[in-house]
Residue, then its C-alpha position, 0 to 999 in steps of 0.5 A: x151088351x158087350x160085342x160078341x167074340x168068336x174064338x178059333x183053335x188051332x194045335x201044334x206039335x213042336x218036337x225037341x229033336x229035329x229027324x236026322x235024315x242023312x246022319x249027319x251033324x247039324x250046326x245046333x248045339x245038342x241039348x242037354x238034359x233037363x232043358x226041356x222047360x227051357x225049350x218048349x217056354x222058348x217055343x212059346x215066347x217065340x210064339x208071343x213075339x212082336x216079330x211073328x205077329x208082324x209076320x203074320x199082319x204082313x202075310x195075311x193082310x190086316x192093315x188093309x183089311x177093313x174086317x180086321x179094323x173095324x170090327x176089332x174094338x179096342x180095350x183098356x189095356x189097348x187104349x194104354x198101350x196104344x196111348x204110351x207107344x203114341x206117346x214115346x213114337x215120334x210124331x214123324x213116322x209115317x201113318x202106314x207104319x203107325x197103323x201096322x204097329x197098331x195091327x200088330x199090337x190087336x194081333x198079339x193081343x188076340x192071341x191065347x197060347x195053352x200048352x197041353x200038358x204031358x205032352x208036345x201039343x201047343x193050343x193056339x186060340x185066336x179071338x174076334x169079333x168076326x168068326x172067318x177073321x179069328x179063323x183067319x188068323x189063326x191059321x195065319x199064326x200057325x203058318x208063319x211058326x212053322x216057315x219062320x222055324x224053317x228059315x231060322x234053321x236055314x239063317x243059321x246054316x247059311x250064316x255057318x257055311x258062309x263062315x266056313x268058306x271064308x276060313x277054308x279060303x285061308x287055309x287053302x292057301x295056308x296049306x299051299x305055302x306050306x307044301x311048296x316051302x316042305x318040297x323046296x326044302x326037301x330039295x335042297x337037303x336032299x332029304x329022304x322021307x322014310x319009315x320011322x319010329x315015334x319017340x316020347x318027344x314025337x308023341x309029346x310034339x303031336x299033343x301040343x300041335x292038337x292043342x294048338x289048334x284048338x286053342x287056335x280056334x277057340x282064340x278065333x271063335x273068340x276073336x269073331x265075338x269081340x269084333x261083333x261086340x266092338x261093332x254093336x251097341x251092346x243090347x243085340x249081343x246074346x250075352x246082353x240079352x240073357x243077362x238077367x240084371x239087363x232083363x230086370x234093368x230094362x223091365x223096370x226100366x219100361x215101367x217108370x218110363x211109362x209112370x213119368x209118361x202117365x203123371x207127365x199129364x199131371x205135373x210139370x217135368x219141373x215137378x220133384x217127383x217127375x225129376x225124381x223119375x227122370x233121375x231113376x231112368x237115367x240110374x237105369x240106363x247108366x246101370x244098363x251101359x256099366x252091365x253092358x260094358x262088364x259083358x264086352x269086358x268078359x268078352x275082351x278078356x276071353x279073347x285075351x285070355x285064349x289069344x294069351x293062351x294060344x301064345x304060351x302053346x306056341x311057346x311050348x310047341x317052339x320048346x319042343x322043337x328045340x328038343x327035336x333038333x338034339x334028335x333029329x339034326x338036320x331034319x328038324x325044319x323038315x319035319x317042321x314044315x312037315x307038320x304045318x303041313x298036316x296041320x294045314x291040311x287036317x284043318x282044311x279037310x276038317x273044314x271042308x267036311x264040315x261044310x259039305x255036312x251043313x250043306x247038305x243038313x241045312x237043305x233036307x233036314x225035317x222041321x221040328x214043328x208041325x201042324x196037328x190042328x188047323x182051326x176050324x169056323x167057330x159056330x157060335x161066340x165064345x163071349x160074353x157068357x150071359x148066364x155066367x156073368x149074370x150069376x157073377x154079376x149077382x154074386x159078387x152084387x150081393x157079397x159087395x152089398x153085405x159088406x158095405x152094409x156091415x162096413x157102413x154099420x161098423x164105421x157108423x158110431x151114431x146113436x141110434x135107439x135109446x138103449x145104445x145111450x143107456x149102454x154107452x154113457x149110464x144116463x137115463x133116456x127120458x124121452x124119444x122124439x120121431x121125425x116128423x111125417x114125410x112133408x111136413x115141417x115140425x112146427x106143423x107136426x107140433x101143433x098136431x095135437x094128434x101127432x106123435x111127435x105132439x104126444x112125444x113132447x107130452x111124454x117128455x114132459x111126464x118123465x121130466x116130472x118124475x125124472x127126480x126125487x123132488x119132482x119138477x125142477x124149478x130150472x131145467x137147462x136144455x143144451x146139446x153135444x153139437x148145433x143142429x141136433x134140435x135143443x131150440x125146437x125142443x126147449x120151445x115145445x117142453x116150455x109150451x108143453x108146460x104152460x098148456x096144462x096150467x104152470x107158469x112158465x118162464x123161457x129163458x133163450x140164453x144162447x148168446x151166440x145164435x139166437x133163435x127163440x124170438x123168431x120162433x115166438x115172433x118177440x122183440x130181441x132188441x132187449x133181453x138176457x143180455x140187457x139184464x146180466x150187464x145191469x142195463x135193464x131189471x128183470x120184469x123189464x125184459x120179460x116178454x108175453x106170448x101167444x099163451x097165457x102161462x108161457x112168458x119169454x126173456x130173448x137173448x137181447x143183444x148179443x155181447x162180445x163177451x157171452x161167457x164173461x157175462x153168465x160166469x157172473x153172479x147175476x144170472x143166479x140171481x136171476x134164477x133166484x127171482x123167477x123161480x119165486x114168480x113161476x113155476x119151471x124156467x126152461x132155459x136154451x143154453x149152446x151146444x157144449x163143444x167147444x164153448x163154455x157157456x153151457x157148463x157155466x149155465x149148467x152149474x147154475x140150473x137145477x138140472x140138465x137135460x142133453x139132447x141127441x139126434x138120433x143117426x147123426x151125435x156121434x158117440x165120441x162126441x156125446x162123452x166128451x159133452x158129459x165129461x164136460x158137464x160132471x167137471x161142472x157138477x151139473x145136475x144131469x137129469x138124462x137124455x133126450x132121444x130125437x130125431x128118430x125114425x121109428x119105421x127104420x128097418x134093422x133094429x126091431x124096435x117101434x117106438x111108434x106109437x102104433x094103434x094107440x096113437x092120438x090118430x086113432x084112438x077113440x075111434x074104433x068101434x066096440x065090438x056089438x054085444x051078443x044078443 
């Protein structure tokens, strides 16, 4: 489904040294050794450059060129970049300046630079979704890198010469004043130049008259920076820009700019993480102007260290003098303006030499760049790669897939078959109680005979019987870790279970808090165990009858303030006490354990306890502490119940499905016919 991408490939050869056509010098600093990474990443960040992708949107056309807008389809990484430079530009700038900024930014991001290892080979691969416009651009990039090569060399000689004929200017007329001064005085001294000899002190002279010179144009050269730096706000200077703490400043700098622009959608600027940012930036940008400062201070004291430097050799240089005039009498202001003379005119022809060198390098001297490869109409897309991404697609599909599921399965602490019970807590799993089948309610499923959920109850209500030495307890407490686990539905089915096979059964609902039992029977709740505990009414008083014979029912009547104040007291043992002469089990609905205490106090006084667990759903943490709760009481914990179970779920390998010998099909199968 994605947009098919074609991609064209163009290659360079950029070379370190430049073809020295007419031996001479060139205005470039020769590289040292070992700088070879240096250059050729240089190379590659000039490629990369906002100023070269501008060069070539000029060139070729794109702003205006509707295949180049339309078909280009922006990214997510471009739909931020675009939305954080909307953001910081100001709303006043002109919407043809907006849409070649816009151009610009596709351009750059369509370009992929691989350098060939070994080798002086630089890969250029431009993509789009129109092939003749990635051919386009690609040899658009490899033009504009090479004519921007040749006219950084040609800036730079221009920007040499230019200086060159301004000093040569200076000196000319230097060296002029100082001929006319040595003549004018030779005049009027009447003195004679002649073949001498060179003493020490001659010699001496001489070194400190080179020096000085070169102090001189150190202390110029040094001078000439100083005055950009005072001139320039700082970051255009290349010492600035080198600065790795500037790089890092402005790099991080950039970063919190576009946070505080991306959570200024979300928080006001009043917000204390958004002044926190704002205090950060400004850190940043009070950090960057200290670094800047320290840089024209560095800058500042070279100069005033060479100017300083320059004074002290011309102090030397007058010292020397003074030795000369013991030796030379009358002719030391002679020889004086004699070598101001031939310094003037040694650094005019210097100068001089200089410039006609850059003049004539600057014109004929070869480009280091060159192209190998121009790119060619790509025949088919480069992307999307549909066997590719359908195989990852199904790889990393099936590994999240595994790991969720083991994910899923390690989080999940839920009981889910018996034996995660028997292995966690040591208590007995009496019975297993399905879900009922797929659209079905369970009082549907309950009054199925044939159902397995029917003869799940009928198989709860067997191991009851044997769960203890003494056989059938005379008061079964039924309760659960937490609500919604199933303890109504299962203490009105065991009670009903019991009365159908002729035992006098009496249910208790003593959840004071929710009752639901009367609902289930369609009772009176108007009076009930609450009447009875307070005193108000007897016990064969708020005995109902149901639907069966053998089944009587006690509602919770009104429900108190006070439920666990009542059932602490001693009137629901006796209450115990009397039923268990009249019938034969009292089945009573008790609250869930967490977080009450009427189940312990209920517990303490039933026979026995029987917890109910929904399967999938208790947690196991839960679970324990529910036991822990029930033993500090010395209830009487018969075991568990398991409900809610799905039988058909995968994973497990159990079936406590009840399979061909459900009440569905058994005694309907046909005896095999007897032979004969």
């Amino acid at each position: 489904m994605m947009t098919p991408i074609y991609t064209a490939a163009a290659s360079l050869q950029i070379d370190r040294e430049v073809m020295n056509v007419v031996g001479v010098g060139t205005i470039q600093m020769p590289e040292e050794k070992g700088t070879a990474l240096e250059f050729y990443q240089t190379q590659y960040e000039l490629l990369a450059s906002r100023s070269l992708a501008e060069r070539v949107a000029t060139t070729l056309g794109l702003v205006d060129d509707e295949r180049f807008q339309k078909n280009t389809r922006p990214s997510l990484r471009s739909f931020i970049t675009n939305l954080v430079q909307r953001t910081q530009s100001d709303e006043t700038k002109p919407a043809l300046e907006n849409r070649l900024r816009q151009t610009v930014s596709r351009v750059r991001g369509s370009l992929t630079i691989i350098p060939v290892r070994a080798s002086r080979i630089v890969r250029l691969t431009v993509s789009h979704p129109n092939r003749e416009m990635a051919q386009k651009i690609a040899n658009g990039y490899i033009d504009s890198f090479v004519a921007a090569s040749l006219d950084r060399r040609y800036e730079a000689s221009a920007y040499a010469r230019k200086f060159l004929e301004e000093r040569l200017q200076q000196l000319k007329v230097r060296l002029e004043e100082s001929e006319k001064q040595l003549v004018k005085y030779a005049e009027e001294k009447g003195i004679i130049t002649l073949a001498e000899n060179r003493s020490l002190v001659d010699a001496d002279l001489e070194a400190i008259n080179a020096k000085l010179t070169e102090l001189r144009n150190e202390r110029i050269k040094q001078e000439l920076l100083w005055k950009q730096a005072q001139i320039t706000d700082g970051l255009s200077l290349k010492e600035v820009r080198d600065s790795a703490t500037v790089q890092e400043n402005r790099k991080l700098h950039t970063q919190l700019v576009a946070e505080y622009q991306q959570k200024l959608a979300l928080y006001r600027p009043a917000y204390p993480a958004m002044i926190q940012l704002r205090k950060q930036i400004e850190e940043l940008d009070h950090q960057l102007e200290l670094e800047i400062k320290a840089v024209k201070i560095v800058m500042k004291t070279a100069y005033e260290g060479a100017q300083k430097a320059e004074e002290l050799l011309t102090q030397q240089l007058e010292a020397a003098k003074a030795i000369m005039v013991e030796q030379r009498n009358r002719s030391i202001q002679y020889n004086i303006l004699q070598r101001e003379v031939d310094t003037n005119r040694t650094l005019y022809d210097g100068l001089l030499q200089r410039y006609k060198e850059i003049g004539i390098a600057g014109n004929v001297g070869a480009n280091n760049v060159s192209v190998v490869d121009r790119a060619s109409l790509p025949v088919r897309p480069s992307s999307p790669r549909l066997t590719f991404n359908i195989a990852l697609a199904l790889l990393l599909g099936l590994g999240s897939g595994i790991l969720a599921a083991f994910g899923l399965d390690y989080l999940d602490d839920s009981f889910k078959v018996p034996e995660d019970i028997e292995r966690e807590t040591g208590l007995s799993v009496i019975g297993v109680v399905p879900l009922p089948k797929l659209g079905r309610l369970v009082e549907e499923e309950v009054a199925d005979p044939h159902s397995g959920m029917a003869e799940a109850y009928r198989s709860l209500r067997t191991g009851l019987q044997f769960a203890s030495s003494e056989g059938l307890p005379k008061s079964l407490l039924v309760t659960s870790s937490r609500p919604s686990e199933g303890k109504s539905t299962t203490t009105l089915c065991l009670a009903r279970s019991f009365a159908s096979i002729g035992l006098n059964v009496l249910l208790v609902d003593a959840d004071l808090r929710n009752a639901k039992l009367h609902k289930q029977l369609h009772c009176n709740n108007q009076f009930g165990l609450s009447n009875y505990l307070t005193g108000a009414m007897l016990a064969e008083q708020v005995v109902q009858e149901t639907d069966q014979d053998t089944l009587a029912f006690m509602a919770s009547g009104p429900l108190p303030p006070n439920p666990a104040e009542l059932l602490s007291g001693s009137r629901f043992m006796s209450l115990l006490t009397l039923a268990g002469q009249a019938f034969d089990i009292v089945i009573i609905d008790a609250p869930p354990v967490m977080g009450l205490a009427d189940a312990p106090l209920l517990s303490t006084a039933a026979q026995a306890t029987l917890l109910v667990v929904a399967a999938n759903e208790t947690r196991r943490s839960t679970f324990k502490v529910a036991i822990k709760r029930l033993q500090l009481a010395r209830a009487n914990l018969l075991g568990a119940m398991l409900n809610k179970f799905n039988s058909r779920q995968p994973g497990y390998g159990y079936g406590y499905g009840y399979g061909e010998y459900d009440y569905h099909t058994y005694g309907t199968k046909q005896l095999p016919a007897a032979e004969g």
